[in-house]
PADO-823149 format. One line per 5 residues: number of its first residue (from 1); their letters; for each residue x, y negated, z of N, C-alpha, C. Coordinates in nm, 3 decimals, decimal comma, always signed. Layout:
BEGIN
NUM) a) X/Y/Z/X/Y/Z/X/Y/Z; ...
//
This chain:
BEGIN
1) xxxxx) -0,631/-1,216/-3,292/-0,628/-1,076/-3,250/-0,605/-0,988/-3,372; -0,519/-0,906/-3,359/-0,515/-0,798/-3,492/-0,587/-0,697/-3,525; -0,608/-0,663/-3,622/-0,699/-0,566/-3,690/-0,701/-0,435/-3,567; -0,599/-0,379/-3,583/-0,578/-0,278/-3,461/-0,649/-0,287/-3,318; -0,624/-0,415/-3,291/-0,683/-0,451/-3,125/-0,833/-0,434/-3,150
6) xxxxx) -0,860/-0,523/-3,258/-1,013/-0,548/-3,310/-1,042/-0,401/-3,278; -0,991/-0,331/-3,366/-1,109/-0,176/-3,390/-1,109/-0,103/-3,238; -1,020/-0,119/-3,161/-0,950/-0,061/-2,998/-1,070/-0,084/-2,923; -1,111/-0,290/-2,931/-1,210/-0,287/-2,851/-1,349/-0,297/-2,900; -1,328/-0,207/-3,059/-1,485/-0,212/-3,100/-1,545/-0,038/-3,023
11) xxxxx) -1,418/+0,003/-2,918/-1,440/+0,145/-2,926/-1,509/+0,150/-2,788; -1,520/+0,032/-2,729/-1,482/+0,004/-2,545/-1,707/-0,044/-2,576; -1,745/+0,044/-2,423/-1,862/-0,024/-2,419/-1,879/-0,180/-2,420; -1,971/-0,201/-2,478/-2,055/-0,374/-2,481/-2,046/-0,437/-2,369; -2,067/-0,374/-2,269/-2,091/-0,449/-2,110/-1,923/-0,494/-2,042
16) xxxxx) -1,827/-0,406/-2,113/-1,691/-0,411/-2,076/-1,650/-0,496/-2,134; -1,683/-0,510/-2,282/-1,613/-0,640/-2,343/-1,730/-0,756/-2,306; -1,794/-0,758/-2,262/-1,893/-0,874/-2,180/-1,825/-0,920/-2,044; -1,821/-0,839/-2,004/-1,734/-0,859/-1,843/-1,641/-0,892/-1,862; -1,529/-0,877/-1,925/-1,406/-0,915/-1,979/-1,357/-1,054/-1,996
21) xxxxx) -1,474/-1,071/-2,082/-1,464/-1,231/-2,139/-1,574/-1,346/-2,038; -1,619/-1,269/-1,943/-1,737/-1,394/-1,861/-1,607/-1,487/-1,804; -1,680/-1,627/-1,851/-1,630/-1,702/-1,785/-1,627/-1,810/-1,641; -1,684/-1,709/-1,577/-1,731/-1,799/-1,472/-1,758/-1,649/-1,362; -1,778/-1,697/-1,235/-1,837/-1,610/-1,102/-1,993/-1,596/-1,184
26) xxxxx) -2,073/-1,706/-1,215/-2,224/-1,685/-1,248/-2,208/-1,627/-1,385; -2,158/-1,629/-1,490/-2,162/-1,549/-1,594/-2,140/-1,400/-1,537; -2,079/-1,338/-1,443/-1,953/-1,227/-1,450/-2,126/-1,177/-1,392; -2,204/-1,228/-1,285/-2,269/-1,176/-1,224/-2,413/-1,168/-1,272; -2,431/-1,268/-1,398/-2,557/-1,267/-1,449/-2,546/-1,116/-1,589
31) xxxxx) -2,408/-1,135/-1,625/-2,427/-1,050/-1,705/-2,423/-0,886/-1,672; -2,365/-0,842/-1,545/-2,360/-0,719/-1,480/-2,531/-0,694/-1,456; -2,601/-0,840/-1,419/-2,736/-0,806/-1,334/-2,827/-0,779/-1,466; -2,812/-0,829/-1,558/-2,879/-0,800/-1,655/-2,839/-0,647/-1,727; -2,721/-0,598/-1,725/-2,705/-0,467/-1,767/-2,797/-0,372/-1,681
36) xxxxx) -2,777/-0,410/-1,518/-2,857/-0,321/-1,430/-3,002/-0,300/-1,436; -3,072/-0,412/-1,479/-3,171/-0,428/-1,483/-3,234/-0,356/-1,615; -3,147/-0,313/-1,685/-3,206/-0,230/-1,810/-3,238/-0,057/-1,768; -3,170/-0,084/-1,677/-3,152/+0,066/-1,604/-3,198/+0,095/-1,487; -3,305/-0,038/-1,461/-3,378/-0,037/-1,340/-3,304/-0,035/-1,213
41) xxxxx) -3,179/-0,074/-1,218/-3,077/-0,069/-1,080/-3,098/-0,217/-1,033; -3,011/-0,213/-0,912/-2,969/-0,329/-0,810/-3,112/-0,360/-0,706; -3,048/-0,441/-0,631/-2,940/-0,556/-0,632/-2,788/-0,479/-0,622; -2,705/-0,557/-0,641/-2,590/-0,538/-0,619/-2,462/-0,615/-0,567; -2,353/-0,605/-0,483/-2,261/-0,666/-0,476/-2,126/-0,542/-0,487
46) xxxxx) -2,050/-0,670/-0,510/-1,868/-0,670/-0,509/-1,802/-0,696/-0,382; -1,752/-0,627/-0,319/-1,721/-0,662/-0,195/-1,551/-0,702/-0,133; -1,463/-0,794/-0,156/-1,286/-0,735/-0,113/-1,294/-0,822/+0,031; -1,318/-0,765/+0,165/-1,275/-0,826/+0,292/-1,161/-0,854/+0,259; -1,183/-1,012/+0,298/-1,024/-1,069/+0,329/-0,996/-1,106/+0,501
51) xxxxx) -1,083/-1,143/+0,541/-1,117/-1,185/+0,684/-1,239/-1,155/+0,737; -1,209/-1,073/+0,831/-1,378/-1,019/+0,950/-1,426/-1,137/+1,011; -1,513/-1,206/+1,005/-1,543/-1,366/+1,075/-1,697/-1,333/+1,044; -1,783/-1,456/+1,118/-1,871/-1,446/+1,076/-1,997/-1,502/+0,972; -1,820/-1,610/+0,907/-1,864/-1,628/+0,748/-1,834/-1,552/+0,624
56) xxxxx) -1,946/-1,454/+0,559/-1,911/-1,411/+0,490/-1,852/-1,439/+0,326; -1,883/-1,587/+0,351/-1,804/-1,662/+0,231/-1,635/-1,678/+0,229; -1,622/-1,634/+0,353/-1,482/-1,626/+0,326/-1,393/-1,513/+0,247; -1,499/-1,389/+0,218/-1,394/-1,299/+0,166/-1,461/-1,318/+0,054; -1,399/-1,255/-0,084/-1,476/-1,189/-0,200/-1,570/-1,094/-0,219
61) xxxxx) -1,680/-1,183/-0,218/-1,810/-1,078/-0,258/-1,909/-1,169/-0,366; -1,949/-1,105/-0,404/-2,003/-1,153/-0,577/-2,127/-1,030/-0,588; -2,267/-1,124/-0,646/-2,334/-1,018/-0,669/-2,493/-1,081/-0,635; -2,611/-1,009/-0,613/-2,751/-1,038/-0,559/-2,807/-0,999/-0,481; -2,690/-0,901/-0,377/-2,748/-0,886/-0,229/-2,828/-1,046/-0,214
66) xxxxx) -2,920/-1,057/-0,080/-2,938/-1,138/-0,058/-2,856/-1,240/+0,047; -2,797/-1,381/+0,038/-2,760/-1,375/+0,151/-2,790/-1,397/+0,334; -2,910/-1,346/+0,345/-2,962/-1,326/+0,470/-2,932/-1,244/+0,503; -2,907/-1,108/+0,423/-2,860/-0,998/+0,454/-2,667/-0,964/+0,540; -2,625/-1,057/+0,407/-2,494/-1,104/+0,415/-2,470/-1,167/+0,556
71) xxxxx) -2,521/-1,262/+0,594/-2,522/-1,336/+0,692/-2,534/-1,245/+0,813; -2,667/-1,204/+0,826/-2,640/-1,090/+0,948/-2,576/-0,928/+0,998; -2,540/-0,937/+0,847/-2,436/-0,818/+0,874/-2,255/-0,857/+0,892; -2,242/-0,970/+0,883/-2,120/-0,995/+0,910/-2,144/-1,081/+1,041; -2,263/-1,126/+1,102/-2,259/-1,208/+1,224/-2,257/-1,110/+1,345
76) xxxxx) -2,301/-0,986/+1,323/-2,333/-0,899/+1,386/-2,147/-0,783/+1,396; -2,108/-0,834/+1,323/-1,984/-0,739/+1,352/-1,978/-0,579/+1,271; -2,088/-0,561/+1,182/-2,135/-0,460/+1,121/-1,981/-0,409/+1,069; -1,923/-0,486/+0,978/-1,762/-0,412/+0,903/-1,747/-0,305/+0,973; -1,741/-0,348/+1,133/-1,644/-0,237/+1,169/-1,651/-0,121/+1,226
81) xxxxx) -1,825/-0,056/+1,206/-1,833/+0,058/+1,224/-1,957/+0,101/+1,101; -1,950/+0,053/+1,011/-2,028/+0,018/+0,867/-1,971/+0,154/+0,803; -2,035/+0,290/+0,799/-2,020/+0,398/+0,719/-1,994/+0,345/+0,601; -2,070/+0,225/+0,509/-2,014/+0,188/+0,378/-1,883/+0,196/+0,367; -1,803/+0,131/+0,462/-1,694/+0,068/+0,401/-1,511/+0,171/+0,478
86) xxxxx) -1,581/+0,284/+0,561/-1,530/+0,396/+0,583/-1,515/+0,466/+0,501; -1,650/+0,453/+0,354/-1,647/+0,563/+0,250/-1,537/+0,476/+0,169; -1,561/+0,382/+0,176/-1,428/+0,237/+0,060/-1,322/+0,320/+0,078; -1,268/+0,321/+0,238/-1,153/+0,348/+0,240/-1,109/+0,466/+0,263; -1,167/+0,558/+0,216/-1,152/+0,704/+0,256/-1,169/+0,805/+0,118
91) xxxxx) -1,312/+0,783/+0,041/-1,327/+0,835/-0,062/-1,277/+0,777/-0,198; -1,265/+0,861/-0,303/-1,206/+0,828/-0,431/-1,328/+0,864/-0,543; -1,407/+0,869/-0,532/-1,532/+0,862/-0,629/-1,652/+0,803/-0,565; -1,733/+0,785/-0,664/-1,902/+0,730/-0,615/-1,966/+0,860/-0,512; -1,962/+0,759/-0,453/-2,090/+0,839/-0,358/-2,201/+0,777/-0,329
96) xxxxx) -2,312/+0,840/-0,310/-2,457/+0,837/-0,293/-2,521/+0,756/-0,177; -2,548/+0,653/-0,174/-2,583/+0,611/-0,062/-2,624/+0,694/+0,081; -2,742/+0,791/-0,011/-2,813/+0,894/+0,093/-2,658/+0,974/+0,179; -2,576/+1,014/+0,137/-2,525/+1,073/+0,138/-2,393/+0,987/+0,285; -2,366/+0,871/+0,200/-2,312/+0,782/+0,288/-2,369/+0,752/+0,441
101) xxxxx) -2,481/+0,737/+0,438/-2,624/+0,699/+0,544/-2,657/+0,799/+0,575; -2,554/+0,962/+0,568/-2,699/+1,066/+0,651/-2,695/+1,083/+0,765; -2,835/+1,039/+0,823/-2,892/+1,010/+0,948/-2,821/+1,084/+1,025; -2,808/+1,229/+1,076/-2,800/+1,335/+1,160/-2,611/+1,293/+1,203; -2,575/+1,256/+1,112/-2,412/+1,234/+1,099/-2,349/+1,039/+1,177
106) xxxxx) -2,472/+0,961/+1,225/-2,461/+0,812/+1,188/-2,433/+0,782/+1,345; -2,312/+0,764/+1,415/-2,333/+0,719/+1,566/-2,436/+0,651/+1,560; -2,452/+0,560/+1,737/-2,563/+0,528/+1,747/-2,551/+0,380/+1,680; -2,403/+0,335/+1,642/-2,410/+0,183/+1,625/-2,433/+0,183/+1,466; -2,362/+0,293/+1,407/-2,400/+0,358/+1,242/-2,552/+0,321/+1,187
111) xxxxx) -2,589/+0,388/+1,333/-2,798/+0,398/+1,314/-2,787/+0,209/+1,279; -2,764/+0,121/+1,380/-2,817/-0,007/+1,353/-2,751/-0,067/+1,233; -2,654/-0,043/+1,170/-2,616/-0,063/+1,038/-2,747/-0,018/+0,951; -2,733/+0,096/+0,954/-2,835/+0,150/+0,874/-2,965/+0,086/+0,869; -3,010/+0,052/+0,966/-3,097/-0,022/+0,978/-3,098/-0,154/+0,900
116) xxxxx) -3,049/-0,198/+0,945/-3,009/-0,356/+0,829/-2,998/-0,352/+0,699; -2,955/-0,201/+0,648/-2,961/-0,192/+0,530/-3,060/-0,145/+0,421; -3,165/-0,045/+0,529/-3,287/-0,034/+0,477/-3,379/-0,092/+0,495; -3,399/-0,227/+0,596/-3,448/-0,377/+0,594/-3,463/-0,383/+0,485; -3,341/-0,426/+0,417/-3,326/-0,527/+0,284/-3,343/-0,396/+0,136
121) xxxxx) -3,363/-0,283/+0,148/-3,418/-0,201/+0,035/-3,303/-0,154/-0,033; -3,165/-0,146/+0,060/-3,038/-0,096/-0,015/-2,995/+0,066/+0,003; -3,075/+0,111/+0,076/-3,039/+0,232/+0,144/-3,029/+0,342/+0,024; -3,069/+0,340/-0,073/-3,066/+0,435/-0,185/-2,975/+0,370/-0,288; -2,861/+0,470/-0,342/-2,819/+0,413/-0,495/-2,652/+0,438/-0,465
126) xxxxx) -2,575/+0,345/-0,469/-2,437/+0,435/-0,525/-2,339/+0,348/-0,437; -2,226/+0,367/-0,418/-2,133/+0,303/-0,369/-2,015/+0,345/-0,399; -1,937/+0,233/-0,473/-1,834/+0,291/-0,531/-1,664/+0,194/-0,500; -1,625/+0,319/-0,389/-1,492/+0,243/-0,365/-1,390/+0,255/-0,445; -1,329/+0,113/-0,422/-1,222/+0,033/-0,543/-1,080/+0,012/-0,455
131) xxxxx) -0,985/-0,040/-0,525/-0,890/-0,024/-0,458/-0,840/-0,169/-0,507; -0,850/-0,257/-0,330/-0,848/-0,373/-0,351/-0,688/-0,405/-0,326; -0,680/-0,538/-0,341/-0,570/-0,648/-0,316/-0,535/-0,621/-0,216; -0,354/-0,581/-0,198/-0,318/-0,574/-0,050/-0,384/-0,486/+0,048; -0,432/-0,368/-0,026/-0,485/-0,275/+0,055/-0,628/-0,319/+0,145
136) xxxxx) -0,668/-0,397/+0,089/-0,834/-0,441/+0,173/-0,913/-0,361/+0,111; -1,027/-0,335/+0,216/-1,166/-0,274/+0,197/-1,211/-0,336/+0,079; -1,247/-0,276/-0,023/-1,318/-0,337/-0,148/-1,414/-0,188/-0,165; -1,521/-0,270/-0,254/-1,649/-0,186/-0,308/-1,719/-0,217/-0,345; -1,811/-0,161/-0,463/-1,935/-0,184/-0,539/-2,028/-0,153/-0,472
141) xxxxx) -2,140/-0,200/-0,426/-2,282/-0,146/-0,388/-2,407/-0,146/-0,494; -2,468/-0,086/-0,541/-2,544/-0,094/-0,638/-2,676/+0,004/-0,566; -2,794/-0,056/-0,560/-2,913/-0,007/-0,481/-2,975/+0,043/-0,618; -3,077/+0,155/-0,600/-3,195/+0,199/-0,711/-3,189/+0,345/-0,718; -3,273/+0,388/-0,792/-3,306/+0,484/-0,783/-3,183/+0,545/-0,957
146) xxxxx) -3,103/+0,619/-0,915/-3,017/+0,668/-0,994/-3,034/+0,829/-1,105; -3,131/+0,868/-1,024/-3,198/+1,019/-1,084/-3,200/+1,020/-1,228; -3,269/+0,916/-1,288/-3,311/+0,906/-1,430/-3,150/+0,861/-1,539; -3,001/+0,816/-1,445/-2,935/+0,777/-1,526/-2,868/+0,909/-1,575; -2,827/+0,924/-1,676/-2,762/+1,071/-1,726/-2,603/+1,055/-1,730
151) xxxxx) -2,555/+1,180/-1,739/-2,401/+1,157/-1,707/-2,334/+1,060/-1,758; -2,337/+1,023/-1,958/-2,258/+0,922/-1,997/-2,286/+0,800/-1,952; -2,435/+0,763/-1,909/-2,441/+0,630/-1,873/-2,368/+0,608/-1,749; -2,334/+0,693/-1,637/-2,281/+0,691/-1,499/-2,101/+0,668/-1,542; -2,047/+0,749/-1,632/-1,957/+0,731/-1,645/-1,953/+0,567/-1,722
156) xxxxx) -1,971/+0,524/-1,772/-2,001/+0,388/-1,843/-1,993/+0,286/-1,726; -2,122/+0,325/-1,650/-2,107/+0,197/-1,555/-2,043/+0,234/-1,463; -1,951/+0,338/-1,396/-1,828/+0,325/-1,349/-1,706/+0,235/-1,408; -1,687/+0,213/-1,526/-1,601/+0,147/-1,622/-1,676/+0,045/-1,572; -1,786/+0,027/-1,603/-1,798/-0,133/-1,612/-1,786/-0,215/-1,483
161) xxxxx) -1,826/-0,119/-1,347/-1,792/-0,148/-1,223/-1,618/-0,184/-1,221; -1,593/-0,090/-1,268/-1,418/-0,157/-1,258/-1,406/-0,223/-1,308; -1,436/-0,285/-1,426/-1,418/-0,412/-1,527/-1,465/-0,535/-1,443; -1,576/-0,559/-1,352/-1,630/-0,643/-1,301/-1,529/-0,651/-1,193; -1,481/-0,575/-1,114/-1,388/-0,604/-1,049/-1,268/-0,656/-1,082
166) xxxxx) -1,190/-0,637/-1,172/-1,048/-0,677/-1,231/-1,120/-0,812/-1,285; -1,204/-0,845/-1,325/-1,252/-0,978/-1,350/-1,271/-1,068/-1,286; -1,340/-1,043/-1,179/-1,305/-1,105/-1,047/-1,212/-1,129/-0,990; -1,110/-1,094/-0,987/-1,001/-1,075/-0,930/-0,882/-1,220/-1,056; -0,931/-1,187/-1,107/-0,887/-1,300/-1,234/-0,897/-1,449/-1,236
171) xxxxx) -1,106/-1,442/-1,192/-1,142/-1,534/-1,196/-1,156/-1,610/-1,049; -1,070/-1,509/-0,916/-1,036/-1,532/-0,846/-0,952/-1,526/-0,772; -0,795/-1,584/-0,807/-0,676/-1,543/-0,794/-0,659/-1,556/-0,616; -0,494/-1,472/-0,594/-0,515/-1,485/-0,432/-0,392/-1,597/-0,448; -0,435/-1,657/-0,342/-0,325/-1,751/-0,279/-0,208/-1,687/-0,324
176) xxxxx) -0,078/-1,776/-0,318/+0,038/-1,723/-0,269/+0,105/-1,704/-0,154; +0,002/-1,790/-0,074/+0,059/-1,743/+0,077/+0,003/-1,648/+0,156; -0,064/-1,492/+0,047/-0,109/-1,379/+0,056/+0,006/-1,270/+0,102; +0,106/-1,345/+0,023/+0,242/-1,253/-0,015/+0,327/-1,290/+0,069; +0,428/-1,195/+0,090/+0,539/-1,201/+0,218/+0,612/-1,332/+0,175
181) xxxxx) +0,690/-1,427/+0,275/+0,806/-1,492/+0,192/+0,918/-1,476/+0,158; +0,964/-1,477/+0,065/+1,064/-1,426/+0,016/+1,192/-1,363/+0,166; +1,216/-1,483/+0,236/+1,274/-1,486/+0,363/+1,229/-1,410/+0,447; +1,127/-1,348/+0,445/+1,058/-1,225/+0,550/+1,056/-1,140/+0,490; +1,131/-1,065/+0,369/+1,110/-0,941/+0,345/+1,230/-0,902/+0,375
186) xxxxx) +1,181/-0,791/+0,434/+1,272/-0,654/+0,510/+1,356/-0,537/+0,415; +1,467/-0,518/+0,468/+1,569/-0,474/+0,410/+1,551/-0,292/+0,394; +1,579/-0,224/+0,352/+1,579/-0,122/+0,366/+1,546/+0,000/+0,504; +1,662/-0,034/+0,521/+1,684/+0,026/+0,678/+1,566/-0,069/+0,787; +1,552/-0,185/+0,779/+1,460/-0,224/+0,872/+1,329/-0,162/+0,856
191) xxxxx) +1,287/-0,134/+0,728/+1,143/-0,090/+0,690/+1,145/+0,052/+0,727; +1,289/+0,156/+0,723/+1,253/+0,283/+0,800/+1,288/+0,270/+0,942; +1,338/+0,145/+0,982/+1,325/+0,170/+1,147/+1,150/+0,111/+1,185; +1,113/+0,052/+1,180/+1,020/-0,030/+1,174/+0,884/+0,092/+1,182; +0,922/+0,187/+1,034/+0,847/+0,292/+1,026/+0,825/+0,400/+1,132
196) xxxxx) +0,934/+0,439/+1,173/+0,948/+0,478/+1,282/+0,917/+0,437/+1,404; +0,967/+0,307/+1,441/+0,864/+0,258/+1,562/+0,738/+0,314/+1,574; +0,668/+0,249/+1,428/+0,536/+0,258/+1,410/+0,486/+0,439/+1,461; +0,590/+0,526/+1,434/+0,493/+0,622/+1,472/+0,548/+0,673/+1,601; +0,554/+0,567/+1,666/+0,604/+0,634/+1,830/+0,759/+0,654/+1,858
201) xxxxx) +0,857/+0,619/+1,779/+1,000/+0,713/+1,810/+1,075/+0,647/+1,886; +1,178/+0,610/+1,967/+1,278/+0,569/+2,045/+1,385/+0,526/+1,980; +1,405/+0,475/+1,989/+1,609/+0,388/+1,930/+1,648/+0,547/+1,936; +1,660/+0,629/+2,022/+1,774/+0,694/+2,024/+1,726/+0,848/+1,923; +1,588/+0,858/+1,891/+1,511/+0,953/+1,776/+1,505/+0,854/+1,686
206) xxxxx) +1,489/+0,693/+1,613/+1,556/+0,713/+1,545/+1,681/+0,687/+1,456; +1,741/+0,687/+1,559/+1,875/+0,679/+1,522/+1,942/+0,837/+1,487; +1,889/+0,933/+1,559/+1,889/+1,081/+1,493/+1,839/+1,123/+1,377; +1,725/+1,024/+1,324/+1,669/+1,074/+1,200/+1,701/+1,016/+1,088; +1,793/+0,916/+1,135/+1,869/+0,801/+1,019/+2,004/+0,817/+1,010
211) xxxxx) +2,065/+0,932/+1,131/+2,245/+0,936/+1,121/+2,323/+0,787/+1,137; +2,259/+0,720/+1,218/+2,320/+0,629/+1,261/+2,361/+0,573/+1,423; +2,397/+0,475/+1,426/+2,414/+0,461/+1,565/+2,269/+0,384/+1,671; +2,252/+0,436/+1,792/+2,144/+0,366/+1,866/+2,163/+0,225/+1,849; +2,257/+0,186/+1,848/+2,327/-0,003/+1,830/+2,236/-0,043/+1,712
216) xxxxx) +2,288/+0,044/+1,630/+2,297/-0,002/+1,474/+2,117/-0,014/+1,442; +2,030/+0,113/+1,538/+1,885/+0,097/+1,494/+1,802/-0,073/+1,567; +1,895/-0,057/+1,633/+1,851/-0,162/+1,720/+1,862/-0,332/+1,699; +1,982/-0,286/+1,631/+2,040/-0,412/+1,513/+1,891/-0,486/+1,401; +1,877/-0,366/+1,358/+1,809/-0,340/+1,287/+1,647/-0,376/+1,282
221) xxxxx) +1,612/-0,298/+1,426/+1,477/-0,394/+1,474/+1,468/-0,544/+1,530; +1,566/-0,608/+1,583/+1,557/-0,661/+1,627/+1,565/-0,812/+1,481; +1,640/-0,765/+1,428/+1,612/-0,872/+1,255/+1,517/-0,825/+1,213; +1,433/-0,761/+1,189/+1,289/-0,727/+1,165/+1,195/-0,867/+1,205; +1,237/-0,832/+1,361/+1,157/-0,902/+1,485/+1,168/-1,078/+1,407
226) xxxxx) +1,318/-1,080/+1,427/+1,314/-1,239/+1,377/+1,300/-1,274/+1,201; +1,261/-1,164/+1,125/+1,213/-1,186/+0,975/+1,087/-1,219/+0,994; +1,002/-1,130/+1,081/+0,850/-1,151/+1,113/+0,811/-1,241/+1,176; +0,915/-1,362/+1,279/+0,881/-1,471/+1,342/+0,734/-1,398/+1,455; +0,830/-1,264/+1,519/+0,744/-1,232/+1,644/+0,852/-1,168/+1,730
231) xxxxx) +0,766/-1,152/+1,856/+0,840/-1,166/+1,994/+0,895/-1,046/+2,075; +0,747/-0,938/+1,963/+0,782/-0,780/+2,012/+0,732/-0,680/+1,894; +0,821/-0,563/+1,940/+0,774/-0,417/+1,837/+0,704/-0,431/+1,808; +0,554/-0,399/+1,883/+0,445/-0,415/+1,819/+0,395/-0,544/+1,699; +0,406/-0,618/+1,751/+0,382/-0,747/+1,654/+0,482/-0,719/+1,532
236) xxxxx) +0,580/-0,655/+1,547/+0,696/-0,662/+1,409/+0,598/-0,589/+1,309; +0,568/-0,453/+1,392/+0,500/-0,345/+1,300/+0,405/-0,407/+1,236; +0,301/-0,444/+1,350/+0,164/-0,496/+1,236/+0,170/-0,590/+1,154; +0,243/-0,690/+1,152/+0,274/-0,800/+1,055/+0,337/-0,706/+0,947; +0,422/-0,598/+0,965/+0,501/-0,487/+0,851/+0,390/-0,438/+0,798
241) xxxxx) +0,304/-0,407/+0,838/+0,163/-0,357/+0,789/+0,111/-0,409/+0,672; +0,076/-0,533/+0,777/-0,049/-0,658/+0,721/+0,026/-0,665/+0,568; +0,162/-0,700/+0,570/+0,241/-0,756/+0,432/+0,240/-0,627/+0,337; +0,197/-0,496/+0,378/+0,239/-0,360/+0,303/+0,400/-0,369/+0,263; +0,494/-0,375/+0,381/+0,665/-0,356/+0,385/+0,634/-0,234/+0,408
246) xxx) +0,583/-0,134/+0,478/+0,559/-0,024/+0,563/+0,412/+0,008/+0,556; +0,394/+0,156/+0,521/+0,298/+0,196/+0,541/+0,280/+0,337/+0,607; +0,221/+0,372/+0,690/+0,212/+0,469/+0,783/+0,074/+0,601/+0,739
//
């Protein structure tokens, strides 16, 4: 490493060049739990849904939730009306658990989330959405009482929350059969007809909004259809989705 790099990352917090270099899932997570614990935080997890099932070992999550907790919040179907992971995909800074969880605001299925989560003693502390792989729900959860941390330390372990994530992500690469195949990616014009489907339009709107012919849009979806190895519009779109060819 050169002198230059050297002094670069003598400038970077301790916990970042710790996270950086863990070599392992149990290093990445012993050494985050031990930073928290100086600061009286956690438990905590890392969260990137890859699949809603009701093993939660199937997606990426890393961390000291417990997994009993884990277990019945994904057996229960929680993801998918889980205020947590609405804030993932909606907000762009930390937000407050309390804040995430306020009662008066929580449908009634919200309430039994909530519930499960102040079971297990998580209901207070921070949640901080990340911006995962392929557009999946990803997020930090970090439980404790946060009052006593002062601004630079918050900004710090925001860094280091992202560091733990890009580390993960390292030390847990995605498949390649994550990614479109080469042979299923969509051409230009298919990805704005496609787009269009997606938001309701007709061959013949948009073929008005593309200056082309109704034939020609149709041409067009219909090699979509057989790039995606499906049978109808709909199925073209969401597979256009799932791959991020199209986004709406």
């Amino acid at each position: 490493m050169s002198a230059a790099a050297t002094s670069r990352d003598a400038c970077l917090p301790d916990i970042v060049l710790e996270l950086v270099h863990a070599p392992s899932n149990d290093a990445l997570v012993a050494t985050f739990r031990q930073y928290l614990d100086e600061m009286v935080l956690g438990p905590f997890a890392i969260a990137e849904i890859r699949h809603v099932s009701n093993d939660w070992r199937e997606n990426l999550i890393l961390g000291t939730v417990p997994d009993a907790f884990l277990e019945e919040y994904f057996a229960s179907k929680s993801l998918f009306v889980s205020p947590l992971f609405r804030t993932a995909q909606l907000a762009c800074k930390p937000m407050p658990l309390e804040k995430v969880y306020h009662e008066k605001l929580l449908s009634p299925r919200g309430r039994k989330v909530f519930i499960q989560i102040q079971k297990f003693g998580m209901n207070h502390g921070y949640c901080y959405p990340l911006k995962g792989r392929n557009n999946r729900p990803t997020l930090m959860l970090i439980a404790g009482d946060f009052k006593k941390i002062n601004a630079t330390e918050r900004l710090i372990l925001e860094m280091a929350v992202l560091t733990f994530y890009r580390r993960a992500c390292v030390l847990n690469p995605e498949s390649t059969t994550s990614y479109p195949n080469p042979q299923r990616i969509l051409s230009d014009r298919e990805r704005e007809a496609l787009s269009w489907v997606a938001k309701g339009k007709t061959d013949w709107e948009i073929a008005q909004l593309l200056e082309i012919s109704e034939r020609t849009v149709h041409y067009h979806i219909e090699n979509a259809k057989k790039k995606m190895k499906v049978s109808t519009r709909l199925q073209a779109v969401v597979e256009a989705i799932r791959t991020l060819q199209i986004l709406i």
